[in-house]
N, C-alpha and C positions, 0 to 999 in steps of 0.2 A: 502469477503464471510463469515459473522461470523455464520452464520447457521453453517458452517460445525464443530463438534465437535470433541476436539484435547486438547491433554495435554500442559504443557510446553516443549519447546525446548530443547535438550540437551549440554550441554556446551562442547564442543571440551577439546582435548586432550591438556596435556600443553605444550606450544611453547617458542622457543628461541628469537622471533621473539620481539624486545622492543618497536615498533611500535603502538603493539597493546595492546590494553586493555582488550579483548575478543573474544574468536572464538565462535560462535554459532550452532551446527548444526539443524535445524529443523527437526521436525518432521512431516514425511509424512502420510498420510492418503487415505485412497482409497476410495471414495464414489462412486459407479455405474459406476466404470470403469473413474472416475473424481480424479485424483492426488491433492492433497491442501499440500503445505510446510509453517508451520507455525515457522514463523523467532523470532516475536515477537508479545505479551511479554514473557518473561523469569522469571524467579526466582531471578537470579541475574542481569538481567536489563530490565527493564518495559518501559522506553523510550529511542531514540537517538533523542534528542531535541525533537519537536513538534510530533514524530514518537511515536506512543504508539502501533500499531498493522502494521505488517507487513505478509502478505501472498500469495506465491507464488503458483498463479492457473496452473497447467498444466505441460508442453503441454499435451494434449490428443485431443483425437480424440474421438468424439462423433458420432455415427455410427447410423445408418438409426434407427428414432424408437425411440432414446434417446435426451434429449432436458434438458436444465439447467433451472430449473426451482424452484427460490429460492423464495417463497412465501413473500406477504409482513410482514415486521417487523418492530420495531421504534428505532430510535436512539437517543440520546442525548449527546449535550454537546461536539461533534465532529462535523470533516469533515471525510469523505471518498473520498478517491481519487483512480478512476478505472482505469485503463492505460494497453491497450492490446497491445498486438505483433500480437496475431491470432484470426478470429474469429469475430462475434459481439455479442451483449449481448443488448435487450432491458429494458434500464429504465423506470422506472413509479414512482411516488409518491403524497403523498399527496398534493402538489402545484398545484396540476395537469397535470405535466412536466410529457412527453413521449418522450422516444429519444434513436435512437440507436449509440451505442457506437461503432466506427471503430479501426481495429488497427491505433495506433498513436496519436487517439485523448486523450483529457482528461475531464473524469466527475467527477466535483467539486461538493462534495454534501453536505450545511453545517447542520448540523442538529438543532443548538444553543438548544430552548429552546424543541423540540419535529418533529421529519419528521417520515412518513412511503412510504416504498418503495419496491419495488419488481424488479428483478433482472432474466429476462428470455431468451430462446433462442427465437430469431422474429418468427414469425409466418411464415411467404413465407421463413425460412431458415428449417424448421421443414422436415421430411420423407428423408435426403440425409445427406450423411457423413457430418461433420464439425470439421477443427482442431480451439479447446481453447486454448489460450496460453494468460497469462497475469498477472497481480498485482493488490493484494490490501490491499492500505495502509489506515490507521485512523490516521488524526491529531486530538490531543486537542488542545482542545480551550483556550486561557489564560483567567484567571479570567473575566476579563471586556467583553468578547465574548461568556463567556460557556452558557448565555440564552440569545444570539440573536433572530433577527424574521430569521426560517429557509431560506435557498438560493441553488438553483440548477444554474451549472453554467456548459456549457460544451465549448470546445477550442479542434480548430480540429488541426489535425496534421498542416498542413500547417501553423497555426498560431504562433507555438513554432519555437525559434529559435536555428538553426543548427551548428556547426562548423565539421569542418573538416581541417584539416592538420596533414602531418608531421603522419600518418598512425592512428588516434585519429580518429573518428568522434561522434556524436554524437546528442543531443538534449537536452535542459534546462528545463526539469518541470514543476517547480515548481522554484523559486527563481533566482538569478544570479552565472552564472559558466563563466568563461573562459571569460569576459567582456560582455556577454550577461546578457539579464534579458528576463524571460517570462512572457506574459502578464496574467497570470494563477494567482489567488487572494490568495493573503497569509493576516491570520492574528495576525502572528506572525512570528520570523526571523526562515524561512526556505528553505533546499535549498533539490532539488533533479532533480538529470540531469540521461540519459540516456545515458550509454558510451561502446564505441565499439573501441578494439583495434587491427591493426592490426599483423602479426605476426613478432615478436623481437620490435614492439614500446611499449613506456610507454607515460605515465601522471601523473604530478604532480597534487597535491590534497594540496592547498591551507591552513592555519592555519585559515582562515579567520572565518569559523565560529566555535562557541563555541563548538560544537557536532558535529562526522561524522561517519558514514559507508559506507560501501560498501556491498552489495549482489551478489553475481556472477552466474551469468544466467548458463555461458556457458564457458568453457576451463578453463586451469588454471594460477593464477593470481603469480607474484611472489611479494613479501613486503619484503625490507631490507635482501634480500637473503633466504628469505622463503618462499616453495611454499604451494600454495592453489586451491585445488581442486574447483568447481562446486559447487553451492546449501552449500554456507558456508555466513555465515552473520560476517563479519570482524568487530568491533567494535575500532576505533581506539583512541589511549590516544591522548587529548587536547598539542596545543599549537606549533607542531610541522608541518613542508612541508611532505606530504608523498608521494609516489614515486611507481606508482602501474606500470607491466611490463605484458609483457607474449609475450614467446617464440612463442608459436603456437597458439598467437589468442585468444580475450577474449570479453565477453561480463555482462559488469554489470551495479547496477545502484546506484549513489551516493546518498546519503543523509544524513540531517542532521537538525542543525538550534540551535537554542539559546535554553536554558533550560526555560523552564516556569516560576520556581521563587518558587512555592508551587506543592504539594503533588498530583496525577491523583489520582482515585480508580477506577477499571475498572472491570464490571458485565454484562456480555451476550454481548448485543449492548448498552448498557449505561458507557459516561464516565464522569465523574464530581470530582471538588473537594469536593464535599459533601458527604460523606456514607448517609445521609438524603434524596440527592435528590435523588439519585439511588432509595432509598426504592419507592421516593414518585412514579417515571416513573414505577416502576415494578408494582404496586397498581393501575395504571392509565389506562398501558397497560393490566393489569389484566380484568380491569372493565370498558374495550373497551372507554376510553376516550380520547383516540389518534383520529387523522381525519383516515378517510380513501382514497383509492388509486384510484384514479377515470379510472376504466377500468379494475382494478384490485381487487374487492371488496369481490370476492366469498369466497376466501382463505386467511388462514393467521398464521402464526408462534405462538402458543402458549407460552407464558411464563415456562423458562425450571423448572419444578418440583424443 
C-alpha cells in the first residue's frame, strides 16, 4: 500500500537479547479510519534480503459507505507481494489482469521494467461493513531482473503448502521452510512463511538463509529468554538456529533470503539500482508514458511534489 504516506520506523529500545541484530517498531498511521504499520524501510536497515518494503494493513473494519480505493500508480524494478488474513481487495493493471484477492491467497506482482495497477474494494462488496486485515511486502529484483517484461501471478491459498505439528502450524510463502517449498515464483533466494504457534510451543528458525526476520502479528513472542510484544519487526544476526516460543500463543511471519550483492535506492513506488533510472520512471510517470489500467483508466496517483 505505498500510497499511504509514513515516515521511517523507529528503532526499539536496547535489548539484552544476542540473538538479534534489531528490534524495529513501526510506525502507525491512520488513514480514514485504515491503520498502515510501516516495518520497513528504516534508516538503519533498508532490506532483510530480497525485503525492501514491508507494511502491516490493518485490521480494521471498514464500515458501510467506506471502500479502499488506492487509485492506479506505477512501479519499477520490484515485486509486490499482497497476502491477506481478512477481507478482499480487487486487482487491476496494466497487463490487463483483474483479480480478486482472498484471504490466504497470494498476488505476485512483478513490475521489472514498468506496471500500473490499482488496488480497490470489489464492487458487490461496497454499501456493508468489511474487516481488512493483511500485508504488503516489496521484493527487489536482482540486477539481471530489475527490467524484466512485467508478470502478474496470483496462488490461491490451497496451493501453498501447510504444516502443522507439535502445536506449530503454519504455511510457506514464498520459498522453502520446514522441508516444504511453495510453488510462489522467486527470483531471487527468498524465503517467507506464515507461522502460528500454539500456547507454550516453539520453532526453530533455521541458519539456512543468509537474512531473517520475523514480524509478530499477534501475542508475544519470547527469543533467548526475551520477550516481545505485538507489531515488533525482530531482525535477527546471521549464522545462527534461533528458537522463537510463546507462552500464550503467537502469530507471525518469517522472512528473509539472500542479500542482493549491490546497492537498492528506493523513491515512492520506484526501486532500482540506478538513481538514473528512478529519475527516468518519475519523468515518464510524469509525462503519462506509463500504459494504463484497463477498467481502471479514469483515475490516477499523481507524482508526489
Amino acid at each position: 500500500m505505498s500510497f499511504f504516506p509514513g515516515n521511517d520506523p523507529d528503532i526499539g529500545d536496547a535489548f539484552a537479547c544476542d540473538a538479534l541484530e534489531l528490534m524495529v517498531i513501526p510506525n502507525a498511521r491512520d488513514i480514514d479510519g485504515f491503520q498502515v504499520r510501516r516495518a520497513l524501510p528504516t534508516a538503519k536497515r533498508r532490506l532483510v534480503g530480497p525485503f525492501i518494503f514491508f507494511d502491516r494493513m490493518g485490521p480494521a473494519i471498514l464500515r458501510a459507505g467506506q471502500a479502499l480505493d488506492v487509485r492506479p500508480h506505477p512501479h519499477i524494478g520490484l515485486s509486490t507481494v499482497t497476502y491477506l488474513f481478512d477481507g478482499k481487495i480487487r486487482h487491476r493493471d496494466s497487463l490487463g489482469t483483474e483479480m480478486v484477492i482472498a484471504p490466504g491467497d497470494v498476488n505476485l506482482m512483478t513490475a521489472g521494467r514498468g506496471i500500473v495497477h490499482s488496488e480497490r474494494t470489489p464492487e458487490e462488496l461496497r454499501g456493508e461493513p468489511m474487516s481488512v486485515s493483511g500485508l504488503q511486502t516489496w521484493l527487489a529484483l536482482p540486477d539481471a531482473r530489475e527490467e524484466m517484461a512485467p508478470v502478474f501471478e496470483n496462488t490461491s491459498a490451497a496451493s501453498l503448502p501447510e504444516f502443522d505439528a507439535d502445536g506449530v502450524c503454519g504455511r510457506v510463502v514464498i520459498g522453502a521452510f520446514d522441508g516444504l517449498k511453495s510453488p510462489v515464483s522467486a527470483y531471487s533466494d527468498t524465503l517467507y512463511a506464515d507461522i502460528r504457534l500454539d500456547p507454550g510451543a516453539s520453532v526453530k528458525i533455521p541458519a539456512d538463509a543468509e537474512e531473517r526476520a520475523i514480524y509478530t502479528l499477534s501475542g508475544d513472542v519470547v527469543i533467548a529468554g526475551d520477550a516481545f510484544p505485538a507489531d515488533r519487526l525482530l531482525v535477527f544476526k546471521p549464522g545462527d538456529e534461533i528458537v522463537v516460543s510463546s507462552a500464550s500463543g503467537a502469530h507471525f511471519m518469517l522472512f528473509g533470503g539472500a542479500t542482493l550483492g549491490s546497492k537498492r535506492y528506493i523513491w515512492w513506488n520506484f526501486v532500482s539500482s540506478s538513481k538514473e533510472r528512478i529519475e527516468q520512471a518519475k519523468e515518464e510517470w510524469k509525462t503519462g508514458r506509463f500504459d494504463i489500467v484497463p477498467g481502471d483508466e479514469e483515475e490516477f496517483i499523481p507524482l508526489p511534489g
